[in-house]
C-alpha positions in Angstrom: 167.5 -111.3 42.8 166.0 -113.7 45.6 166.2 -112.1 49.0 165.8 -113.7 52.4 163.3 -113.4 54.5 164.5 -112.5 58.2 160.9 -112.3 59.3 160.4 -116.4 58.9 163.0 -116.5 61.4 160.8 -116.0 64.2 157.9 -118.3 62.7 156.8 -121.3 64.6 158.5 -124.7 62.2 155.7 -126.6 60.5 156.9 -129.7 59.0 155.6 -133.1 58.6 159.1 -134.4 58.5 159.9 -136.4 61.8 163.3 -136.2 63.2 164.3 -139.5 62.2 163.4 -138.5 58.5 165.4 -135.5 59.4 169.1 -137.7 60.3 171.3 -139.1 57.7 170.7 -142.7 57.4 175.0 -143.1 57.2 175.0 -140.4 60.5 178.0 -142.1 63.0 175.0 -141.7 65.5 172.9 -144.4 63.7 175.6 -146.7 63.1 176.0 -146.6 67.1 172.0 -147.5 67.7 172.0 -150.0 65.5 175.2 -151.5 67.3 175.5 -151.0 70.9 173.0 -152.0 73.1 173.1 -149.2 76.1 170.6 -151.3 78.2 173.8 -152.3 80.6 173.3 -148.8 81.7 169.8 -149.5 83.6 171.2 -152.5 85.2 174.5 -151.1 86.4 172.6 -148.0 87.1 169.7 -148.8 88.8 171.2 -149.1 92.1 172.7 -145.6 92.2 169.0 -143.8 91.7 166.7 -143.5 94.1 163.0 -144.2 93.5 161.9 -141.0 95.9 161.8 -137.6 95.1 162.3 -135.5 91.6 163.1 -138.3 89.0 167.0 -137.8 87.8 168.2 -138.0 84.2 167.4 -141.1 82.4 171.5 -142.8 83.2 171.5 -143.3 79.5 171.0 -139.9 78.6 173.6 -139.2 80.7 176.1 -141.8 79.0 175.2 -141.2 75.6 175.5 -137.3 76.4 179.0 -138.3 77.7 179.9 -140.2 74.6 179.4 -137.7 71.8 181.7 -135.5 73.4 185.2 -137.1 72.2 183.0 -139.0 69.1 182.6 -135.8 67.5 185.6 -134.3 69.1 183.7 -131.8 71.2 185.8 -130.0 74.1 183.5 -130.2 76.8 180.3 -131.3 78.4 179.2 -127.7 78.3 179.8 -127.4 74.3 178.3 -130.6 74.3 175.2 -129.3 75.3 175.1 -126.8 72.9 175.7 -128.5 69.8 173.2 -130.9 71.6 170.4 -127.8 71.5 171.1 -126.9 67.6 172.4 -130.7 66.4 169.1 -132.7 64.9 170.7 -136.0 64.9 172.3 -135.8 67.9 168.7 -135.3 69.7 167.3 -138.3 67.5 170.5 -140.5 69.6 169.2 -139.1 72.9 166.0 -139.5 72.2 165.0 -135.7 72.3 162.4 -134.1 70.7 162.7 -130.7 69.2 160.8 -129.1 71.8 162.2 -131.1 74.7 165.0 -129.6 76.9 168.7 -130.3 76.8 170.1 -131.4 80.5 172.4 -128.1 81.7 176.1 -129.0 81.6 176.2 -128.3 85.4 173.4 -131.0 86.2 175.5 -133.6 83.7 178.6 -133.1 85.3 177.0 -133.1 88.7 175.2 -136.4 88.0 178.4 -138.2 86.8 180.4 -137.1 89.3 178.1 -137.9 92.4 176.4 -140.8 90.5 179.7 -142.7 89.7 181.7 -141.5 92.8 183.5 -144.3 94.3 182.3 -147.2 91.9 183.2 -148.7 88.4 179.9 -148.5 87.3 181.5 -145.8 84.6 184.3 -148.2 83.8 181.9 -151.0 83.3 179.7 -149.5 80.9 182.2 -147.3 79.1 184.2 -151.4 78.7 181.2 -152.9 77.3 180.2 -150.0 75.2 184.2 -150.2 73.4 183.6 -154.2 73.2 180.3 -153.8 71.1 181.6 -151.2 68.8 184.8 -152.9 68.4 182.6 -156.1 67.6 180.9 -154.3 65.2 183.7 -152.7 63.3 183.1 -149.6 64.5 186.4 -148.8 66.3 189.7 -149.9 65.1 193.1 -150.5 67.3 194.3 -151.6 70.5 195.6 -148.5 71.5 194.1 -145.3 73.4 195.6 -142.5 73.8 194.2 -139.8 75.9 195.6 -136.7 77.5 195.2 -136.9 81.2 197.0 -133.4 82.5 195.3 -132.3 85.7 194.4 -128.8 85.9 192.5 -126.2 87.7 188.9 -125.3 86.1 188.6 -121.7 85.8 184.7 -121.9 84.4 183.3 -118.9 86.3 183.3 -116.1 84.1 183.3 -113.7 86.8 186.3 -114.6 88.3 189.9 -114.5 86.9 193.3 -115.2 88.8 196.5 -114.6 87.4 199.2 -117.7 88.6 202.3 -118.1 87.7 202.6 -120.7 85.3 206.4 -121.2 85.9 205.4 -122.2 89.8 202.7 -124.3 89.3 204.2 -126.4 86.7 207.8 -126.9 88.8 205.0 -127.8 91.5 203.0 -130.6 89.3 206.6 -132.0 87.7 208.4 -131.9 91.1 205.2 -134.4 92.3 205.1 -136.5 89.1 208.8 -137.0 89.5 208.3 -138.0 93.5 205.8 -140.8 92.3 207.3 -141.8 89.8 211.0 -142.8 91.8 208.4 -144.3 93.9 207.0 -146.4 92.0 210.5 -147.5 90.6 211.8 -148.2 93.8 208.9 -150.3 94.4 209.2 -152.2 91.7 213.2 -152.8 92.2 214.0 -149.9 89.1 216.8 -147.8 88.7 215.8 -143.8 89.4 
């Protein structure tokens, strides 16, 4: 009977495989580099990095990293980052090596949200990005749909507060309902 070997678990990988022998040549991810063209991102970019001090994360890291997350129906940027660590083929897309280290999910969503802050830059590329693929065949359909509920993050683990759900949602549907009569009455609709 062949047994494992638990030992060879903790033995250094020797192979003379490269990672791009490693990735399925059908792999979704190599469909997109040979399709999309991500150098938009350096020239919408570029002005939103400064040329001083510790060098950021390369912007297309940052967009690609962005991008697997609903390709591969991933919940989060921090899960992201984790089947970014273990996933070979999606470090060949980023251009990571198997020793290099994966951006933390904090410094991701830090970037993006202090990067992109009051611009369209994200809008831009993420538009130019959909036109390529659709170009290419790679995305089918005119229609997006995407669930867009706002709600509190409760990512400490540390900390837990009970609320009561019943409040909070009367809250949110009491103010979707003002905005929305709002908008009708602006626009001449019955309420």
């Amino acid at each position: 009977m062949y047994r494992a070997h638990i030992a060879k678990r903790h033995e250094p990988i020797h192979t003379a495989a490269s990672l791009d022998q490693l990735v399925p040549k059908d792999h979704l991810v190599r469909k997109i580099d040979r399709h999309v063209d991500f150098s938009i991102v350096h020239r919408l970019c570029a002005p939103l990095y400064s040329n001083t001090g510790q060098p950021g994360i390369d912007p297309e890291i940052l967009i690609k990293i962005i991008l697997l997350g609903p390709l591969f129906n991933i919940r989060s940027v921090r899960q992201t980052i984790k089947e970014i660590e273990t996933n070979l083929a999606y470090r060949w897309f980023l251009g990571l090596g198997m020793d290099e280290k994966v951006p933390d999910h904090s410094t991701i969503s830090q970037a993006y949200r202090r990067r992109f802050a009051g611009t369209d830059v994200f809008q831009q590329i993420f538009d130019d990005i959909i036109h390529q693929a659709e170009a290419h065949h790679l995305v089918s359909g005119r229609i997006l749909l995407t669930d867009s509920t706002h709600i509190r993050a409760n990512a400490s683990k540390k900390k837990f507060d009970k609320t009561e759900v019943d409040a909070v949602v009367t809250a949110v549907e009491d103010e979707l309902l003002a905005r929305v009569n709002e908008d009708r009455s602006a626009h001449g609709k019955k309420r």
